[in-house]
C-alpha positions in Angstrom: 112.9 114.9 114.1 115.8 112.7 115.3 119.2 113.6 113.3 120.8 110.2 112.4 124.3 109.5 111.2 125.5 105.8 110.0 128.5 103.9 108.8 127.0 103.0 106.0 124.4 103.9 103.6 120.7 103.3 104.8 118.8 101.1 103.0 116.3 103.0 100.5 113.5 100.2 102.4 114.2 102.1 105.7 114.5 105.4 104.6 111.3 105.3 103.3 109.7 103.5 106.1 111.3 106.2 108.7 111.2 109.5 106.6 108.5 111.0 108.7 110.4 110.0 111.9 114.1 111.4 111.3 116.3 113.1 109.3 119.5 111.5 108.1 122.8 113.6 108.5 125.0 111.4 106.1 126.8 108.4 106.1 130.8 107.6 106.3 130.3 105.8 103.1 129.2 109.2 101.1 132.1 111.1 102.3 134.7 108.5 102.2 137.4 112.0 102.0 136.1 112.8 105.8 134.1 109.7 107.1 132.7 112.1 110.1 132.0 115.3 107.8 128.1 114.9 108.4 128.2 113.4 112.4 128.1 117.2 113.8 124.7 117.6 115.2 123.5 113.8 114.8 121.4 112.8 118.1 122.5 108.9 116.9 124.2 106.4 115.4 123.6 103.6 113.2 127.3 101.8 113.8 129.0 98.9 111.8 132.1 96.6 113.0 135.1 98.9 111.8 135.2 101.6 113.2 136.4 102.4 117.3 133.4 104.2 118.9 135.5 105.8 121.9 135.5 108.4 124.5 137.4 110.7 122.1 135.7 110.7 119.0 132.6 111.0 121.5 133.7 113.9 123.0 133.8 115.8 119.8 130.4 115.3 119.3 127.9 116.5 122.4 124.9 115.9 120.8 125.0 112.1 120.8 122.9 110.4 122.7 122.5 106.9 121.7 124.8 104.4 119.8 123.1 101.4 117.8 125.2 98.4 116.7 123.5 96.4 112.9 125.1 93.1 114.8 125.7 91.7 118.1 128.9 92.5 118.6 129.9 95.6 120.5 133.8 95.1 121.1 134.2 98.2 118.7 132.6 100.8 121.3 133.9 102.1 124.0 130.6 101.2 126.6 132.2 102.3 129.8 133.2 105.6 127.9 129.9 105.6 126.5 128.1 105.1 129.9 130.4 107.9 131.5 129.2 110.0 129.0 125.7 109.4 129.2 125.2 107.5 125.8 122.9 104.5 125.2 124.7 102.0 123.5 122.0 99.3 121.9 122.6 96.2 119.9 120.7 94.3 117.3 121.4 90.7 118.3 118.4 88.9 116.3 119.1 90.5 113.0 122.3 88.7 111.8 121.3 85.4 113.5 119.7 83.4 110.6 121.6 84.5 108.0 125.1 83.9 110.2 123.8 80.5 110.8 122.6 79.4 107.4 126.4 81.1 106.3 128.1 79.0 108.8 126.5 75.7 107.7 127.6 77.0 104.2 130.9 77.3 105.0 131.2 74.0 106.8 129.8 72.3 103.6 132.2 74.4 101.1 134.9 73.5 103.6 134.6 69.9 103.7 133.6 69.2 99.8 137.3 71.1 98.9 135.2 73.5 96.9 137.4 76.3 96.7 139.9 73.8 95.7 138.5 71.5 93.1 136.6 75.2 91.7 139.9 76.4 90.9 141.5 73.4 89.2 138.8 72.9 87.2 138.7 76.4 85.9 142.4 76.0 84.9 142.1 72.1 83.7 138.2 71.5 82.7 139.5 68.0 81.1 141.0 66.5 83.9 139.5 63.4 85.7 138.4 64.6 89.2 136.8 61.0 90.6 139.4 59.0 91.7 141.7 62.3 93.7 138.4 63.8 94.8 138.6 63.8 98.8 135.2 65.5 99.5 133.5 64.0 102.8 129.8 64.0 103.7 129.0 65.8 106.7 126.1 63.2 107.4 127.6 61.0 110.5 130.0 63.4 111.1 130.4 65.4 114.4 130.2 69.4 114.6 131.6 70.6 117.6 130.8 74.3 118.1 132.2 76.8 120.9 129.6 78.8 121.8 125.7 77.6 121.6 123.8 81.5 121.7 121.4 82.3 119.3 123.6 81.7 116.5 125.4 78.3 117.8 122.2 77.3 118.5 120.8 78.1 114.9 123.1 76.4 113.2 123.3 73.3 115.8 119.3 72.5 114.6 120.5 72.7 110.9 123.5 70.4 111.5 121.5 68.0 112.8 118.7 68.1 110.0 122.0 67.4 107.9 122.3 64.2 110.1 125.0 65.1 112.4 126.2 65.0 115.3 126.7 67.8 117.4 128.7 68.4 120.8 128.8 71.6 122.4 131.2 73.8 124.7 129.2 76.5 126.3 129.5 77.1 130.2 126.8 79.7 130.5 123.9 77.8 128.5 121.3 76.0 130.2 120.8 71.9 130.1 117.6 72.3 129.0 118.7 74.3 125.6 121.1 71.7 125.3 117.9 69.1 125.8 115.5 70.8 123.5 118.3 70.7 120.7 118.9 66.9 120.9 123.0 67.8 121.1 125.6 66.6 123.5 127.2 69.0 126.3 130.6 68.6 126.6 132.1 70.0 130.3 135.3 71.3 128.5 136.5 72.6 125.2 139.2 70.3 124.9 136.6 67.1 124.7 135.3 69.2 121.9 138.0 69.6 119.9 139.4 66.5 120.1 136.3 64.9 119.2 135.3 66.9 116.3 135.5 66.3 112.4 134.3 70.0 111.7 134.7 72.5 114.9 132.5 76.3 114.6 133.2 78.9 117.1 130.2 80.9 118.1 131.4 83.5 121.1 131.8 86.7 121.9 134.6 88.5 121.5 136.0 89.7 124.6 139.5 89.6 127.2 138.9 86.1 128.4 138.2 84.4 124.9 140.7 86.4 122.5 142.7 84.3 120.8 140.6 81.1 122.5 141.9 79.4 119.3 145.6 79.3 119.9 148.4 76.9 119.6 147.3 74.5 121.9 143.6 74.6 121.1 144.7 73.2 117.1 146.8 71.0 118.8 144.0 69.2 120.5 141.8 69.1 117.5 141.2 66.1 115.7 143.5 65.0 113.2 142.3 65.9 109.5 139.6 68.2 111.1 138.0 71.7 109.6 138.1 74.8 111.3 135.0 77.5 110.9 135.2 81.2 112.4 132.1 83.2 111.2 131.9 85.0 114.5 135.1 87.5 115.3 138.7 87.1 114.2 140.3 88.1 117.3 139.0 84.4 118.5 141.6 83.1 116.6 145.6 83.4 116.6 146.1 83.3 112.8 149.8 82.7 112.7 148.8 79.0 115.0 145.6 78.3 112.4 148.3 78.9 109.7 151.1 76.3 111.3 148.3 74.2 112.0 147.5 74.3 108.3 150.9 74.0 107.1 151.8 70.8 109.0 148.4 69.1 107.7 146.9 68.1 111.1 143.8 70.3 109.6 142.7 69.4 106.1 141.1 73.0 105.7 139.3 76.0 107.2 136.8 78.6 106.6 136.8 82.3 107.9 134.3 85.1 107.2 136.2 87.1 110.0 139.9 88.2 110.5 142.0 90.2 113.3 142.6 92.9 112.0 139.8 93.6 109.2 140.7 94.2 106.3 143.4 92.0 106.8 146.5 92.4 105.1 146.8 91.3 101.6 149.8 89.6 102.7 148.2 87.1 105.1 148.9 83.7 103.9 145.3 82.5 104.7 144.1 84.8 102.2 145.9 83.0 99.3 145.4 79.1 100.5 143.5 76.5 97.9 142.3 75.0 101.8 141.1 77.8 103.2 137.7 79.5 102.1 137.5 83.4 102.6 134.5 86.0 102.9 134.5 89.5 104.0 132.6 89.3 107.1 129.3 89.3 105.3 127.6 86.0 107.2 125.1 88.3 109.1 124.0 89.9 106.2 121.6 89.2 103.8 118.9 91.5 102.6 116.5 90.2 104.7 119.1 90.4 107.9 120.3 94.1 106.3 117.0 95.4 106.2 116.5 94.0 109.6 119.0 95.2 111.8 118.6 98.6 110.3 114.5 98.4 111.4 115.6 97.3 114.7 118.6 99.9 115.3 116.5 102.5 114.0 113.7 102.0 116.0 116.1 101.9 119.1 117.3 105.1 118.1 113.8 106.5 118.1 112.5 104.7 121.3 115.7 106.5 122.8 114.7 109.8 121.2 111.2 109.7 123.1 112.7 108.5 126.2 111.5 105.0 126.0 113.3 102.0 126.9 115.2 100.3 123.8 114.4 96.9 123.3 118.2 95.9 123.5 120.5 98.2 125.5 123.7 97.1 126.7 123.9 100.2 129.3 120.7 100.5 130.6 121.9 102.6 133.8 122.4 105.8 131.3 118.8 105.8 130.8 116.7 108.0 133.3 113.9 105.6 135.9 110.5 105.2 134.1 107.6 103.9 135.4 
């Protein structure tokens, strides 16, 4: 049977779907004392977003063989240490996509009608007259402009528009005919995105290039009075310039399910702002999207196991020729 280790605890669903088919060691989240007490022997990994998968905690544990990511993102493992090593490392990039879209869209709307803001005051003053201060603004009319238009930007593109907006998009590597097929404008620079935008949503990767692709200059160039939207990976962002940004009032709010780093500090001012709506980098999951990523990592790990080709595998070249 394939020996499995996770980050977290595997849903009973799964379990019971797989029991015949592996055999789980444990997860970090049962032995919170000594997160890697049961990894000794595990043939693979079920791995979330926090912790580093790298050559050294890989070399303390021969028997690994494949690594499989419940999200899209891989900028927590190691892959070239991982392909030196001989370890598969597989992603699950349509798990997390509807329910990261649907969150986005929630977040936009949240952002926009000052919920976080007007919940709060009302709590502390339920007799106060809301109408006339109330600043809410419909998003029908309005333009989205997202950064990135994958599987998730492009999700969340068709429900903006079946909200009645419109939608410009920044994404150098996406065909015209996606762009077509979605009824959205293309837009041949960021810049002409931001500056256009009433609500901007990044949707891209993580990696050297785009790191802090929302910096100083980036707010600067967004429309006055705009919102802000970051479901994808905090590391997108510069904090400290979203923060300025905030303080000076060219943006009337934001919302971020993700921060650099995560947890973030309890100290970060964006944590404690009535214009800025927080989650815990939970817009991936849902129980439908949980119980999905875990099927599909799983399954991965097995098809690994029996020397099959995974269905998503970053580093195919580990795996050995099959006909």
């Amino acid at each position: 049977m394939l020996r499995l280790w996770s980050d977290r605890t595997m849903p009973s669903v799964i379990r019971s779907e797989f029991e015949h088919r592996i055999l789980v060691n444990g997860s970090a989240e049962k032995s919170p004392e000594d997160p890697l007490r049961d990894l000794p022997g595990a043939y693979a990994i079920v791995a979330g977003a926090r912790r580093t998968y790298d050559g050294d905690l890989m070399d303390r544990y021969p028997d690994m063989k494949v690594i499989c990511r419940t999200g899209i993102g891989i900028d927590n493992i190691v892959v070239p240490d991982a392909t030196e090593r001989g370890i598969a490392v597989c992603n699950t990039p349509e798990g997390p996509t509807i329910s990261t879209a649907e969150t986005a869209i929630a977040l936009i709307l949240a952002a926009v009608k000052h919920i976080k803001r007007v919940s709060g005051e009302f709590a502390e003053q339920p007799g106060k007259d809301y109408l006339s201060g109330y600043q809410g603004m419909e998003v029908f009319g309005q333009t989205l402009g997202l950064i990135g238009l994958g599987r998730i930007g492009s999700r969340v593109a068709r429900l903006a528009v079946a909200l009645g907006m419109r939608v410009v998009a920044f994404d150098p590597y996406i065909a015209e005919e996606r762009v077509v097929e979605l009824g959205i404008e293309r837009a041949d620079r960021i810049e002409a995105v931001l500056a256009r935008s009433d609500v901007v949503s990044v949707h891209a990767p993580l990696t050297e290039e785009t790191r802090h692709l929302m910096n100083v200059n980036r707010f600067a160039q967004m429309k006055q009075g705009a919102f802000f939207v970051n479901v994808s990976r905090g590391g997108l962002v510069d904090e400290q310039a979203l923060h300025a940004a905030l303080e000076r009032g060219s943006l009337a709010g934001a919302a971020l399910d993700v921060f650099d780093p995560e947890p973030p500090s309890l100290d970060n001012p964006l944590l404690h702002r009535d214009d800025v709506i927080v989650t815990p980098h939970i817009a991936g999951v849902s129980v439908a999207s949980r119980e999905r990523m875990w099927r599909m990592a799983v399954t991965m790990a097995l098809q690994v196991w029996n020397s099959e080709k995974p269905d998503h595998i970053v580093n195919p070249e580990v795996l050995p020729e099959t006909g």
